[in-house]
VEXDREN-2710 file (C-alpha; in Angstrom, 1 decimal):
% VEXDREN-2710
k/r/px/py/pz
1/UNK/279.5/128.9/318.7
2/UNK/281.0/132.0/320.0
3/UNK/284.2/132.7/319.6
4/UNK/286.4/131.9/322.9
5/UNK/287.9/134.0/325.5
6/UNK/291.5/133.3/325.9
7/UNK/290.9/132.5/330.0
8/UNK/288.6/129.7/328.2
9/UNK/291.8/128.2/326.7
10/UNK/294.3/125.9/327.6
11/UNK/298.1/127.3/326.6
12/UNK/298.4/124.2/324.9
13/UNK/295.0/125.4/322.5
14/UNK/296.1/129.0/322.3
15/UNK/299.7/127.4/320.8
16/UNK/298.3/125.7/318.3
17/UNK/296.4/128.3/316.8
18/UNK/299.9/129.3/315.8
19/UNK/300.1/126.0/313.7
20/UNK/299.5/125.9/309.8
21/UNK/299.3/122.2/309.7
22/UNK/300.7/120.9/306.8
23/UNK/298.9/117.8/305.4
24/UNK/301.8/115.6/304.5
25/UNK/303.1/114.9/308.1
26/UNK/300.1/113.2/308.7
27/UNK/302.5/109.9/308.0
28/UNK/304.1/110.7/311.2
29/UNK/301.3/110.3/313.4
30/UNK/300.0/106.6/314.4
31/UNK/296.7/108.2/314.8
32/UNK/294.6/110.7/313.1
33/UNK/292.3/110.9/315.6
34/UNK/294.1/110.6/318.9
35/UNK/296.6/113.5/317.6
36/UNK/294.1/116.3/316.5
37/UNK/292.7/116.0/320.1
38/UNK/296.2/116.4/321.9
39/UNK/297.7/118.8/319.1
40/UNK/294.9/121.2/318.0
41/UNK/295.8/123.5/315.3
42/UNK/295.0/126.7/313.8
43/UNK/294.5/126.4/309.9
44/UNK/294.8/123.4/307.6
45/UNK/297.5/124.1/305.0
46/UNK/295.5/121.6/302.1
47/UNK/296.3/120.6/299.0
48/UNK/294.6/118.7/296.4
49/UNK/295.9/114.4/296.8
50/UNK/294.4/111.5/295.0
51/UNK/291.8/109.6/296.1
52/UNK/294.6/106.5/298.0
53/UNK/295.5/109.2/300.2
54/UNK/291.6/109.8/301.9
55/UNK/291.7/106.3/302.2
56/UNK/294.9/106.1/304.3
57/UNK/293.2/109.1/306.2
58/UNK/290.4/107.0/306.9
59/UNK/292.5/103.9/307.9
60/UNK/294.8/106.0/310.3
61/UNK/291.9/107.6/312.1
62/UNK/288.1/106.3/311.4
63/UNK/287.0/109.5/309.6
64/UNK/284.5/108.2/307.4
65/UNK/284.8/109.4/303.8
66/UNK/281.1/109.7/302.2
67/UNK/282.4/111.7/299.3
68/UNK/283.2/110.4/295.6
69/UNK/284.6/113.2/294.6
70/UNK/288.1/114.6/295.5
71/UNK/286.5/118.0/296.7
72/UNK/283.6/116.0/298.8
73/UNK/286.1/113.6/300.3
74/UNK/288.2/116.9/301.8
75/UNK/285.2/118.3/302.8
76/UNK/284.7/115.4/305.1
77/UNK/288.4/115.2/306.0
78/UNK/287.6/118.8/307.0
79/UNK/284.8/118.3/309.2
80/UNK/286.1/115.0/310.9
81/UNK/289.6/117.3/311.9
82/UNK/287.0/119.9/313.1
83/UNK/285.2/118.0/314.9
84/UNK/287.7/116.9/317.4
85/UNK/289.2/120.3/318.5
86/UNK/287.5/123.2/320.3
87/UNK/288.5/125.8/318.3
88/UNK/287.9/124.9/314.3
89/UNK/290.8/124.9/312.2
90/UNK/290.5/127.6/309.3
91/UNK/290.9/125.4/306.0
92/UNK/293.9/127.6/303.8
93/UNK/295.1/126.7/300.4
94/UNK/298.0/128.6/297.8
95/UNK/295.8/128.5/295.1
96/UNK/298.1/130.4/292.4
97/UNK/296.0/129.5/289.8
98/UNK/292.8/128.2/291.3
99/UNK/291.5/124.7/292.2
100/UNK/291.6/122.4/288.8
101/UNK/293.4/120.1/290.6
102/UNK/290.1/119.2/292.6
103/UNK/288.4/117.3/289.4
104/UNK/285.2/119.7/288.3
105/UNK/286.9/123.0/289.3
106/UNK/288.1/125.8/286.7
107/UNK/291.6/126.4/286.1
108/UNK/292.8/130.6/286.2
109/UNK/295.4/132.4/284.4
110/UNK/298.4/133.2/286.0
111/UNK/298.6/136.5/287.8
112/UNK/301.1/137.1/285.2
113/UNK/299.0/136.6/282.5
114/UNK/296.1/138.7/284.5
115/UNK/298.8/141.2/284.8
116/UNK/299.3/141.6/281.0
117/UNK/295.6/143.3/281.0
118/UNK/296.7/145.8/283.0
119/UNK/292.9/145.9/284.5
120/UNK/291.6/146.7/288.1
121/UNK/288.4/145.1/286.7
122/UNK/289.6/142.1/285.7
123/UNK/291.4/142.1/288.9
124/UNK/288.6/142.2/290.8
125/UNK/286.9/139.8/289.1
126/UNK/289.6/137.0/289.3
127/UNK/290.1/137.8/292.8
128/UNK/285.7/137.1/293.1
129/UNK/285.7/134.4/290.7
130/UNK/288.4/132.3/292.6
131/UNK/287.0/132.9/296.4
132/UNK/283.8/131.8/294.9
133/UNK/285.4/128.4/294.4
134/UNK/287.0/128.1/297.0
135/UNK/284.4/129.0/299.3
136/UNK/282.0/126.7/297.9
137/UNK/284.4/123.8/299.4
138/UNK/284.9/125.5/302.6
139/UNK/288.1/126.9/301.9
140/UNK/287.8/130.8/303.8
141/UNK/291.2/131.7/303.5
142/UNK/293.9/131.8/300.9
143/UNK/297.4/133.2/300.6
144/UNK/296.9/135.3/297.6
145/UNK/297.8/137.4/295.6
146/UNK/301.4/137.9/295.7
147/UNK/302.7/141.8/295.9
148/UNK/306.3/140.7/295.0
149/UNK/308.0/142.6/292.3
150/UNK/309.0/140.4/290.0
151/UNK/313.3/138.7/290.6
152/UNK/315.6/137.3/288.9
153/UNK/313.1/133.8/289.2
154/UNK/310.6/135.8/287.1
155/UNK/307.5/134.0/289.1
156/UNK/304.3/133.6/287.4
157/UNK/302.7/134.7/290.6
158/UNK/303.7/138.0/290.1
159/UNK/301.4/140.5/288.4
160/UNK/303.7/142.5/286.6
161/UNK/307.0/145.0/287.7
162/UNK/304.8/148.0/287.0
163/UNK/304.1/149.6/291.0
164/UNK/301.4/152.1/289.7
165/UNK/299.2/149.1/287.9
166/UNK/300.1/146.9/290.8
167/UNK/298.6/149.1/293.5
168/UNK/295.6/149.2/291.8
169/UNK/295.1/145.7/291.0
170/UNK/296.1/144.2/294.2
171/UNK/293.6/146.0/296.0
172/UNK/291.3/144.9/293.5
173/UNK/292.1/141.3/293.4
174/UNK/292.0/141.8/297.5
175/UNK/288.3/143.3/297.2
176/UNK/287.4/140.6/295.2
177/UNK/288.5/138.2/297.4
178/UNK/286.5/139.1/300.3
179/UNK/283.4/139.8/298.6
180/UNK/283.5/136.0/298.0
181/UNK/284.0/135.4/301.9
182/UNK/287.5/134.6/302.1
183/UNK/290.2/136.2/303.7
184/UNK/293.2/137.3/301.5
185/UNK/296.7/136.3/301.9
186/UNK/299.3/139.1/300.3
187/UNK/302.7/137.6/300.2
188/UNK/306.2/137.2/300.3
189/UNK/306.7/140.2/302.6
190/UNK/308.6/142.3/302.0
191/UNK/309.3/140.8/298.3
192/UNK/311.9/140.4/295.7
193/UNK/315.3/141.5/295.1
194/UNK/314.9/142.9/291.6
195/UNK/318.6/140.9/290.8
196/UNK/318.3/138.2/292.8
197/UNK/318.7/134.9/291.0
198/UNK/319.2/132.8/294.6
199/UNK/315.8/130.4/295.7
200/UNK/315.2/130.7/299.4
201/UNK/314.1/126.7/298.9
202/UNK/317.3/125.8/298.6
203/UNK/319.9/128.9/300.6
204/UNK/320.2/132.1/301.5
205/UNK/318.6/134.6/299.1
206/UNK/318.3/138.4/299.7
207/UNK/316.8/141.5/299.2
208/UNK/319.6/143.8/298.8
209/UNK/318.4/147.1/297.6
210/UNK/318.1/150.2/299.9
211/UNK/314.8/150.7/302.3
212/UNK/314.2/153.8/300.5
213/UNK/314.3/152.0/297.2
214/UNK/311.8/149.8/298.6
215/UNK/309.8/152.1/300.0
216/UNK/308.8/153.5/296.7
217/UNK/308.5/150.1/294.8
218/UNK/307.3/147.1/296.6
219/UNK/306.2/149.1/300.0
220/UNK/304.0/150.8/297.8
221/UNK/302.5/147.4/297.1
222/UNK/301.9/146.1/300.2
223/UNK/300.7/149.3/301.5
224/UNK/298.1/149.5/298.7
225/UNK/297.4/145.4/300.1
226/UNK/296.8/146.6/304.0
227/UNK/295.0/150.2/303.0
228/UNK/292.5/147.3/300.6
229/UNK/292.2/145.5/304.1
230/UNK/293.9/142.5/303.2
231/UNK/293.3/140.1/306.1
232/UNK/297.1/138.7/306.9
233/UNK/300.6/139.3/305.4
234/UNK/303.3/136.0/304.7
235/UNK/306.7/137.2/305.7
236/UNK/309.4/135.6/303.0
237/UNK/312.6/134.6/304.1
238/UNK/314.5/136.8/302.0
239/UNK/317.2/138.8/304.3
240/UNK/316.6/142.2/304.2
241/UNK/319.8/143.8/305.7
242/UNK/319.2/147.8/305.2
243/UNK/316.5/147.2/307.7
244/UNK/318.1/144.2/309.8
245/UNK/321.6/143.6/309.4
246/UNK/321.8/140.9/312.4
247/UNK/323.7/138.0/312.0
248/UNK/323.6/134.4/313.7
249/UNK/327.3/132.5/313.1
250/UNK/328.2/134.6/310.6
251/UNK/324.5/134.8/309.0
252/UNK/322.1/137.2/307.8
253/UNK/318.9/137.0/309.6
254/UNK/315.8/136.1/306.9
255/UNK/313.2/138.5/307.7
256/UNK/311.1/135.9/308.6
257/UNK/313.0/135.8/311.8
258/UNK/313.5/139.9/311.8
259/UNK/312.1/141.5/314.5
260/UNK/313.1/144.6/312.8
261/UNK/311.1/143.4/309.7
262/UNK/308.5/142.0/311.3
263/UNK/307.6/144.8/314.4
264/UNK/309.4/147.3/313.3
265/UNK/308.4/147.9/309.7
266/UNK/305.2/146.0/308.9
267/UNK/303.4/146.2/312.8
268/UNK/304.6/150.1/313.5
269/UNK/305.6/151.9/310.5
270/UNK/303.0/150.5/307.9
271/UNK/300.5/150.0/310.7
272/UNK/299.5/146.3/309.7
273/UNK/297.4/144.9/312.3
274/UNK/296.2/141.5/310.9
275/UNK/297.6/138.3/310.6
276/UNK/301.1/137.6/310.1
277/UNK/302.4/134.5/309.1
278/UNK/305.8/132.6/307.9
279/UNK/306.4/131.1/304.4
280/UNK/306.8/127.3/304.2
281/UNK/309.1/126.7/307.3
282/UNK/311.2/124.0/305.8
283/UNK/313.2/125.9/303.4
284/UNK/317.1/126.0/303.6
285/UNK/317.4/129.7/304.4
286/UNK/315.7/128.8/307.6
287/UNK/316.7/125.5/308.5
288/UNK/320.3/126.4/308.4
289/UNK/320.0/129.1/310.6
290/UNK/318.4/127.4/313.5
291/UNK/317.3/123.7/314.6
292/UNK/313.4/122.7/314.6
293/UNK/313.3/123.0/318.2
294/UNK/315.0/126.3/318.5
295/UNK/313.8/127.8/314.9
296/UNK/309.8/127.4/315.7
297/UNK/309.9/129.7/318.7
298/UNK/312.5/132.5/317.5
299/UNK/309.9/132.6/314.4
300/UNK/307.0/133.2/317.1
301/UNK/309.4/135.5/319.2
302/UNK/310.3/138.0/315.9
303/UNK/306.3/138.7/315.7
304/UNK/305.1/135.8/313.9
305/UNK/301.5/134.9/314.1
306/UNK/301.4/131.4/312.7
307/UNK/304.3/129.0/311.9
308/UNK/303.6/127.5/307.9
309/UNK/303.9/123.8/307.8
310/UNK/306.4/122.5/310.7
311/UNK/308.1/119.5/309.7
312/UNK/307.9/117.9/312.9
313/UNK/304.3/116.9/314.1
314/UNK/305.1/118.1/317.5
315/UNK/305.9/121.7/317.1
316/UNK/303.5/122.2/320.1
317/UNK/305.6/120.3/322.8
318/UNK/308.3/121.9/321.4
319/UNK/306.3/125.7/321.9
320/UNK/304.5/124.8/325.0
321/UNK/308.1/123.6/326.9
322/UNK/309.6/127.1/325.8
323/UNK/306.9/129.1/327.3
324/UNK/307.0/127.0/330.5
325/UNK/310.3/127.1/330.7
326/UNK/310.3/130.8/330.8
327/UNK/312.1/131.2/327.2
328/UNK/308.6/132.7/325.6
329/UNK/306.5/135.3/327.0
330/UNK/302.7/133.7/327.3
331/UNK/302.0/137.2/326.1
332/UNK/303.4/136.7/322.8
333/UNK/301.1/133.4/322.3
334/UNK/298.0/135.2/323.2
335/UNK/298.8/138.0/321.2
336/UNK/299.3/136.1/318.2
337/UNK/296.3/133.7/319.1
338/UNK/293.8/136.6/319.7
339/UNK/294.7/137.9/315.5
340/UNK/293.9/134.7/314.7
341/UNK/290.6/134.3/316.4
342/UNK/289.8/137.6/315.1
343/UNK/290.4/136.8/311.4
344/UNK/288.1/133.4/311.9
345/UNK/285.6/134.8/313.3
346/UNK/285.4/137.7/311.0
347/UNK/284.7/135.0/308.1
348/UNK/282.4/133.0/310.0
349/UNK/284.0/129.9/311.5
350/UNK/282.1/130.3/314.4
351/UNK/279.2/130.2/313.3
352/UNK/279.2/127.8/310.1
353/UNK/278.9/124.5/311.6
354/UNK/279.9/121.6/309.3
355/UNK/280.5/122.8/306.0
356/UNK/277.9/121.0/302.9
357/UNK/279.0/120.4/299.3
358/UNK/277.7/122.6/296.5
359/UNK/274.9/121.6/294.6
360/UNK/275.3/121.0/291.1
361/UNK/273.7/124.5/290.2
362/UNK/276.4/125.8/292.0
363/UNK/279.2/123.9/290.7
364/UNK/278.2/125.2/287.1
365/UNK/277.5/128.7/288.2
366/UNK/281.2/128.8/288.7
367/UNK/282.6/127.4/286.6
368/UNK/280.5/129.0/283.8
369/UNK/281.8/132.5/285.6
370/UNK/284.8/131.2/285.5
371/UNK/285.6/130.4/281.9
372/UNK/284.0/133.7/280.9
373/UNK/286.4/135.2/282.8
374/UNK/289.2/133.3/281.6
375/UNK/288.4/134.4/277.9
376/UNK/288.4/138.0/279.2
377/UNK/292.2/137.8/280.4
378/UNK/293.0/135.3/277.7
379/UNK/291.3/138.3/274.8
380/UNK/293.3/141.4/276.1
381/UNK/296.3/139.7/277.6
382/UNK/298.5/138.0/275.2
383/UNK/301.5/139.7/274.3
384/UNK/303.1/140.1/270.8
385/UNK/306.8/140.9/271.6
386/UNK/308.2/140.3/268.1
387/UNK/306.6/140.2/264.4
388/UNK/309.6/141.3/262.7
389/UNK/308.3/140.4/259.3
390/UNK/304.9/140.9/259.5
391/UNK/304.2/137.6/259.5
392/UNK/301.2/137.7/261.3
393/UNK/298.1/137.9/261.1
394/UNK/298.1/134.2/259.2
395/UNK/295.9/133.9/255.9
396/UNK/294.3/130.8/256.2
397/UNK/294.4/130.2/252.6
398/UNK/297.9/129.5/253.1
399/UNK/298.0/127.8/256.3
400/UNK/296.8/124.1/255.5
401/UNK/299.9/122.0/257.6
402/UNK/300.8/123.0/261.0
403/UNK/303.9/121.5/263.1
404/UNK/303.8/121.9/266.8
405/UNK/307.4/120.9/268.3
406/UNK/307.1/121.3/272.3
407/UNK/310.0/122.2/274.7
408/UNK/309.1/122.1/278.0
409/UNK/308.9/120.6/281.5
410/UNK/305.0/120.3/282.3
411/UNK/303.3/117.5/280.5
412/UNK/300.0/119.0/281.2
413/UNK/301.1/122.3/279.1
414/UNK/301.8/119.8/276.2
415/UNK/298.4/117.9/277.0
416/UNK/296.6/121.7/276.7
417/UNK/298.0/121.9/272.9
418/UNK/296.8/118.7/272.6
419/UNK/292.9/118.9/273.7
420/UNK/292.3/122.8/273.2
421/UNK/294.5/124.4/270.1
422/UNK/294.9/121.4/268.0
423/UNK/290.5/121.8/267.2
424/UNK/290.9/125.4/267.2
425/UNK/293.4/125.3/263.8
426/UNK/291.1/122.5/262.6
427/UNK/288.3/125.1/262.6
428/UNK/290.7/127.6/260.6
429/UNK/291.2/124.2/258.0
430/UNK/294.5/123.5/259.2
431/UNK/296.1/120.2/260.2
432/UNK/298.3/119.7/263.1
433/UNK/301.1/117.6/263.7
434/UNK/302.9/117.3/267.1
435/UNK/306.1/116.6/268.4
436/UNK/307.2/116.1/271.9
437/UNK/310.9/117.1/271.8
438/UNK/312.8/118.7/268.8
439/UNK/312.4/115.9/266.6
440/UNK/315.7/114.9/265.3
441/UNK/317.4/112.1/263.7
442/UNK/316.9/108.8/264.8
443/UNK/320.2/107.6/267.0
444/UNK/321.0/111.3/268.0
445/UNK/322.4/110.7/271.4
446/UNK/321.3/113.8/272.3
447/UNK/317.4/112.6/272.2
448/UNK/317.3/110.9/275.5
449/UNK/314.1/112.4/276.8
450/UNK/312.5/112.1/273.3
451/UNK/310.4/108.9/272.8
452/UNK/312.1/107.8/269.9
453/UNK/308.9/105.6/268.9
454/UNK/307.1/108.8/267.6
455/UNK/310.4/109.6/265.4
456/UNK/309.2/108.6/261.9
457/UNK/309.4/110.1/258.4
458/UNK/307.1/113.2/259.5
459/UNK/308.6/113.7/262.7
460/UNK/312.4/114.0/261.2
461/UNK/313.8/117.7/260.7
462/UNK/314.7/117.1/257.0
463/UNK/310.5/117.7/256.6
464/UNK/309.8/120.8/258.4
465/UNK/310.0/122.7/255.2
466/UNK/307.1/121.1/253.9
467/UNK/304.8/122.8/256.8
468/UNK/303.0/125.7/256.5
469/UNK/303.9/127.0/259.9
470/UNK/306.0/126.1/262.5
471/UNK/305.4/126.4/266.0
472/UNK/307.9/125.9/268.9
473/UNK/305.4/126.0/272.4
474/UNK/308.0/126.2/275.4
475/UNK/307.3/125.9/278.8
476/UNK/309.3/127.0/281.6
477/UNK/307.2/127.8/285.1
478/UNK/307.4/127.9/288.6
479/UNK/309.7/125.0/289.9
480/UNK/309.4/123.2/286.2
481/UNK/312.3/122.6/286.4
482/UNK/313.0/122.8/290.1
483/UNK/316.1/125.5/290.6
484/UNK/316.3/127.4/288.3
485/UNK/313.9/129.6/284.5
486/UNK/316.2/127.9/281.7
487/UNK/316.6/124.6/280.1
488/UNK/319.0/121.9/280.8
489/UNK/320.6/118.9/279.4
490/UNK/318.8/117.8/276.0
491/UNK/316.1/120.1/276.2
492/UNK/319.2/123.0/275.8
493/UNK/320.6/121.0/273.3
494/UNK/317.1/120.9/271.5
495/UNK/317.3/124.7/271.4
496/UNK/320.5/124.9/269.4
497/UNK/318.1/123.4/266.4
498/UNK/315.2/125.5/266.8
499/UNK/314.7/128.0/263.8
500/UNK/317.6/126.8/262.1
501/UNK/314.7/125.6/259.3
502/UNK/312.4/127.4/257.9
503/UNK/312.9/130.2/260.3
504/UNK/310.4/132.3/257.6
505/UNK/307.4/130.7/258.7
506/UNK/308.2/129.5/262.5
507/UNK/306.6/131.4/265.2
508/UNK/307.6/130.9/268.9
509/UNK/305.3/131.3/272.0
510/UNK/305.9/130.9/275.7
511/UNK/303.1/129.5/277.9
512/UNK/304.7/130.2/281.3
513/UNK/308.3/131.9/281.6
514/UNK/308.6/135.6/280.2
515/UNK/312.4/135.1/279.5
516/UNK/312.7/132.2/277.3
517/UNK/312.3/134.7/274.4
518/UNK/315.6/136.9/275.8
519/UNK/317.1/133.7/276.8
520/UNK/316.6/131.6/273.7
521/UNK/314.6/133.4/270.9
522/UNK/315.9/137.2/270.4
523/UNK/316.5/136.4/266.9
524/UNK/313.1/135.1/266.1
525/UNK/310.9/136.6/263.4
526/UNK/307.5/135.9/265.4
527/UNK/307.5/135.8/269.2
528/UNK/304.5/135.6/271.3
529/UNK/303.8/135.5/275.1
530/UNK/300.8/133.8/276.7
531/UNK/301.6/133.3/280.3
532/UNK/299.7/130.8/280.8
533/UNK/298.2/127.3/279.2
534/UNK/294.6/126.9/280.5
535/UNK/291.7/126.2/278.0
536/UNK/290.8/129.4/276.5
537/UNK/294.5/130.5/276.3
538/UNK/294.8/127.9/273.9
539/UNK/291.8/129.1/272.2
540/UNK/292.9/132.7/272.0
541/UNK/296.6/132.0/271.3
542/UNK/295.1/130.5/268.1
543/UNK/293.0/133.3/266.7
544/UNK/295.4/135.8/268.1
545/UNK/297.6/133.8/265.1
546/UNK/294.6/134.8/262.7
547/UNK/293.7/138.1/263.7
548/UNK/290.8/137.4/265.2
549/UNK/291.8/139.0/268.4
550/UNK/294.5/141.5/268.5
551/UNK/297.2/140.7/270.7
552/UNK/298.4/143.4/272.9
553/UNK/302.2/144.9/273.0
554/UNK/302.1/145.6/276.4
555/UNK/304.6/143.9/278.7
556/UNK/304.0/143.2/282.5
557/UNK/307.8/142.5/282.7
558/UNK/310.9/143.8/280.9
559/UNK/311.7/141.8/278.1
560/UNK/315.0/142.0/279.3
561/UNK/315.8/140.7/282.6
562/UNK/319.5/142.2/282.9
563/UNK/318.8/145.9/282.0
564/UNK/315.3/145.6/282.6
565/UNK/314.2/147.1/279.5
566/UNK/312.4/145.9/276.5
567/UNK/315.5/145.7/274.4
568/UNK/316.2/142.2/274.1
569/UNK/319.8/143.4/272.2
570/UNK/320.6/146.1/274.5
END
């Protein structure tokens, strides 16, 4: 198939290359079939569902689903949606951390956590290793990595808030990326506020600092993205008024809807000619600026490529009536449409016909590359930021009982202790005890979120002196909780308790959020940051403990979020 001339195309074809299609809207339609051949679309936004929701696919639109597997069963969701359009969709997914979530794939670090090495190699490697994956599924696109700095929201995404390392590892990771065939995503253009606290989910958030300041931080960053040839750019919806200080009813524009931003800075001054897309259209700080109708084609009028994940399934009436109308230059759709074109057929999608599972061999090429990989971030990139009384390395003479007390808002970090350090202390002759929840005395009102069926003898407080070591494993990631990096209700009132016993031999480690130690432990003896809970940072978070790998001092971001230093009394 070659790729088509826009005279070949309908308006209403060139329009919905614009699309990001989001998955979950699918509800909306009556038919599956009957609306992919009236609303063609440019990329399918995908992620991982369980295997009820193929089946309602199949129900709502024939597409017969030969797959067993999670991975095959998208595969022919993929080529069925194909199939019915001209132009093929390019399959797109924001795979922070990889694909586990499709069962038999690897699960990565968090950029954070690759961020701690502080090496382009490693970079480059991660950036390989995961478009291997995700190519082997037909994914040839991916909104990664993320050349934020890192806010107030401290996102894992982030590699670290160092711009030299950065520039050198995002081009890396970039490299990396395309070598595996898939087109890189940088993102949230133009990045954080270093202060801001304020989630662009939910309002207005902004980037207040000057563009000069900028220009020398995270402009450095993104530069170093489009000089690695990073294939397109997600504008955030951060306001960014040094650059654009328009206001709608009273308002701020978001730079998503900045022709300043958009044109003026990324297009002409930092000479970025690929594709540009939004971020996730149905956040607050857009939606309470304009109405669907009216908010779809001012995002395509400031220099938008592609609109991410409309709410309404028929965001291409809405388009096509503007441009009839008269309200949207047909330039401006074939513009953005020819990018787009340009980007899919630079990674094949003309010429790849319907995309084939990977054999077996294949599957375990991966993810054999994979978990070496993993052990090389997990072996240099865990971070000692406290070991005030020399408490480690552990003797394991003296470690024989071990009590695990978990804080935290992701079952599956707690699930991690569970399968992957719990044998690794056995193998040092150690036994391990876990609680879910500070475990305190039985009719504490405070316990609410505890399962007060575990509370026994062993689980009470009064016993944690008889442990050999203590060890409180917090998480705190991206959106766990939703709103906001700290704890809340019991969970806070659970960290009024912690190291009040035994605080001697009680060691504290964070598997996502770099601030719960400034936040919660700056008095701790023994403080550890691992970024991220996956397999063989389990594994290396437990010889770390022993000495048998040397965790590294080096912090990818201050220690202290308010000064932005690594003084966690300043």
């Amino acid at each position: 198939m070659k790729i088509p001339k826009l005279e070949e195309m309908t308006l209403r074809e060139k329009i919905g290359q614009t699309i990001v299609f989001n998955h979950a809207i699918i509800g909306g339609t009556r038919n599956v079939k009957t609306y992919f051949t009236e609303n063609p679309i440019g990329a399918f936004w995908t992620m991982t569902h369980n295997h009820d929701y193929y089946n309602v696919f199949e129900r709502m639109g024939g597409c017969p689903v030969k797959g067993t597997r999670l991975d095959e069963k998208f595969i022919d969701q993929l080529n069925f949606i194909n199939g019915l359009m001209k132009v093929p969709a390019i399959p797109v997914m924001d795979a922070a951390q990889g694909i586990s979530s499709f069962d038999g794939h690897g699960k990565l670090p968090t950029a954070l956590g690759l961020g701690a090495t502080h090496d382009p190699e490693l970079a480059y490697e991660y950036g390989k290793c995961l478009g291997d994956d995700l190519y082997s599924i037909g994914f040839r696109w991916v909104w990664s990595p993320v050349a934020d700095n890192p806010g107030h929201y401290r996102d894992p995404r982030v590699l670290s808030a160092d711009t030299e390392s950065n520039c050198k590892m995002l081009a890396a990771f970039i490299k990396g990326l395309k070598d595996a065939g898939v087109a890189a995503g940088a993102k949230h253009f133009p990045g954080e506020d270093p202060y801001e606290y304020r989630d662009a989910h939910f309002c207005t958030a902004a980037y207040s600092e000057t563009l000069e300041y900028w220009e020398k931080t995270q402009g450095r960053e993104f530069k170093a993205c489009i000089d690695a040839g990073v294939d397109s750019i997600m504008v955030g919806h951060y306001t960014f008024v040094d650059v654009d200080d328009t206001t709608v009813n009273g308002a701020y524009l978001p730079a998503t809807l900045s022709e300043k931003v958009i044109k003026g800075l990324l297009r002409e001054k930092m000479r970025f000619e690929g594709v540009v897309l939004t971020d996730a259209v149905g956040m607050k700080s857009l939606t309470s600026i304009y109405p669907p109708e009216k908010l779809y084609v001012e995002l395509l009028r400031a220099g938008n490529d592609m609109i991410l994940g409309p709410e309404s399934p028929w965001c291409i009436d809405v388009i096509e009536k503007a441009v009839l109308g008269g309200d949207l230059p047909e330039s401006r759709i074939d513009e953005a449409c020819t990018r787009i074109l340009k980007m899919k057929e630079k990674y094949g999608l003309f010429d790849q016909g319907e995309i084939v599972p990977p054999t077996e061999e294949r599957r375990k090429e991966i993810l054999d590359n994979t978990h070496v990989l993993c052990e090389k971030i997990a072996e240099k990139g865990l971070t000692l930021c406290a070991n005030r009384t020399g408490f480690l390395p552990l003797n394991k003479n003296n470690i024989k009982r071990v009590k695990v007390i978990y804080i935290g808002y992701l079952p599956a970090c707690l699930d991690s202790i569970r399968e992957y350090a719990v044998p690794e202390f056995e193998k040092y002759g150690a036994t391990v005890s876990i609680s879910d929840g500070y475990p305190m005395e039985t009719g504490n009102s405070n316990v609410a979120e505890f399962d007060k069926a575990t509370i026994t003898d062993d689980n009470s407080d009064r016993n944690l002196e008889s442990y050999d070591l203590i060890i409180y494993a917090t998480y705190i990631g991206m959106h766990q909780p939703r709103g906001g990096p700290f704890f809340f209700g019991d969970k806070c009132t659970m960290m009024m308790k912690v190291m009040t016993k035994a605080p001697e031999k009680s060691i504290a480690v964070s598997f996502g959020c770099t601030d719960i130690f400034f936040n919660y432990f700056a008095a701790s003896h023994t403080f550890i940051n691992c970024y991220s809970y996956n397999r063989e940072t389990m594994e290396a978070f437990v010889k770390g403990l022993y000495g048998d790998i040397q965790f590294t001092d080096y912090n990818p971001l201050p220690l202290n979020p308010i000064k932005r230093n690594d003084d966690v009394y300043g």
